[in-house]
N, C-alpha and C positions, 0 to 999 in steps of 0.2 A: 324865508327862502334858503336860509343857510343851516335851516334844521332839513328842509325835504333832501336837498345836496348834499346831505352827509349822512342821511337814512339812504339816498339811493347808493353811495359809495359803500355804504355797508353792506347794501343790497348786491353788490354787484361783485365785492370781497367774497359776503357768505355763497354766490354762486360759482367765483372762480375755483374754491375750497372743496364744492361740492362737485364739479369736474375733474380737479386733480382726483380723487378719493377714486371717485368714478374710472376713471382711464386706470389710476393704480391698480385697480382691482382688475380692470378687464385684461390687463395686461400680464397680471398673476394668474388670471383664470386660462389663460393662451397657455401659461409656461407650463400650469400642471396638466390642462390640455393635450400635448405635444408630447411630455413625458411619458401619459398612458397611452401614447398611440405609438413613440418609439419603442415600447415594451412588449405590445402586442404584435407589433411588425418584426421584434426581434423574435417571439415565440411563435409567429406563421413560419418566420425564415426556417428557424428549426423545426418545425414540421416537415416542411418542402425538402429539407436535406435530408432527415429522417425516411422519408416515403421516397427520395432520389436514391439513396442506398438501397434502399429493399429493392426498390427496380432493376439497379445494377444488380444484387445479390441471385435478382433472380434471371436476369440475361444471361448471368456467366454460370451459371449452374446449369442451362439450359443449351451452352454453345454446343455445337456438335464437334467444332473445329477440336475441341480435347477432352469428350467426354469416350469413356469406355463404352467399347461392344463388345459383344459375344453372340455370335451367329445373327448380326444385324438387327439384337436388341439392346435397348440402351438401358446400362446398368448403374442405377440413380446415386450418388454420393462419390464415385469413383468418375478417376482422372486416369486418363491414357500419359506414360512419361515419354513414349514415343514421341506420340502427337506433341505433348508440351514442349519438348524440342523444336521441333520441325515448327509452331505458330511462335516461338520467339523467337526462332532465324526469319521467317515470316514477316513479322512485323517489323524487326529490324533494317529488312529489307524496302518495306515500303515504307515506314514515314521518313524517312528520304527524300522521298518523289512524291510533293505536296501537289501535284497534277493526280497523281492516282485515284482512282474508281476506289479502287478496294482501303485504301486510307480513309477516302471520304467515307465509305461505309462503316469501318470502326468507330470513327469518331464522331458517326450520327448516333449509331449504338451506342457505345460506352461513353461519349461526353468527355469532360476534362477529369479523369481519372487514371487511376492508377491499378493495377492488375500483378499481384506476385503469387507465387505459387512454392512454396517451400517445404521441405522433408526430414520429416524429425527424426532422429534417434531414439526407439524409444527408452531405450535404457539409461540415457544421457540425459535427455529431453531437449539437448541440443541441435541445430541446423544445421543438415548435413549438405543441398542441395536445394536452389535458389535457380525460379527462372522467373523472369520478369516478362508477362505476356504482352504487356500494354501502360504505355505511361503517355500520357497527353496533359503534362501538367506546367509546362513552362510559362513564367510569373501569375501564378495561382498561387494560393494561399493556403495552407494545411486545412487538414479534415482530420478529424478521428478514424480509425481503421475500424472495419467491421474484419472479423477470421471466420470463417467457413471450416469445419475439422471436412476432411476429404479422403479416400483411400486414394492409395495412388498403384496405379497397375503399371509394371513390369512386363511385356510379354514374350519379350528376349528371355527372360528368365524365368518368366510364370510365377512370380509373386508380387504379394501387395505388401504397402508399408505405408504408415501413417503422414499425415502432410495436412496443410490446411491453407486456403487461401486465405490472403489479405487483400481488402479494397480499402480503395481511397477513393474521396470524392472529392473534387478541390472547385474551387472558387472564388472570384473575383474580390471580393468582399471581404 
């Protein structure tokens, strides 16, 4: 009796041995499990930001509010400095008045971003003149900037001069 009692205690040693082992493992298999799935979810994320830029890159290259005309055709790579005036008095004006239509309509467009327009020297290669079309970025989290090279039209003066925008896409995250 006191051999089958101590072969079943053994019995029952070598099973608790073999569920530790068991559970160790399954709970290593979870941890690199989770690893490759935070990895892949960090390389969708960047996707989605990637293809959220090219969106915006192409919304705002496509606004009408500061693109160049000439005889009511629109003339592709070029920016009106006129217009960039008057849409950052514009904007300034509305996100103020978080009731507004026209608020609500940029910020369905452009998202939590940021929108500058800038003009270079080109002899300097330095920033001569800074407007800032759009920023809806309060407690967001930086982004990389995309530049856009752009002309920029004069029509007070009838010349063009070199400029390129910067976007920003911000998010919570």
């Amino acid at each position: 009796m006191k051999q089958n009692k101590k072969k079943a205690q053994l019995q029952l040693g070598e099973n608790v041995v073999v569920l530790v082992i068991f559970f160790f493992l399954l709970v290593i298999a979870v941890i690199f499990y989770s690893r490759i799935q935070i990895g892949r979810i960090a390389a969708k994320n960047t996707e989605y930001s990637s293809a959220s830029l090219l969106d915006l890159k192409t919304m705002v290259a496509a606004m009408p509010e500061i693109l160049c005309t000439e005889n009511n055709d629109i003339t592709e790579g070029c920016i009106d400095v006129i217009n960039l005036g008057i849409m950052k008095q514009y904007w300034e004006r509305i996100k103020q008045n978080e009731t507004s239509p026209e608020r609500a309509y940029y910020i369905y467009r452009l998202g939590t971003s940021q929108i500058t327009v800038k003009r270079l020297d080109p002899m300097s290669g330095l920033v001569i003149d800074t407007w800032a079309l759009y920023d809806n970025t309060i407690g967001m989290n930086y982004s990389r900037p995309v530049y856009i090279p752009v002309s920029l039209y004069n029509a007070t003066s009838d010349d063009y001069s070199f400029g390129f925008v910067e976007l920003r896409r911000f998010s919570r995250t």
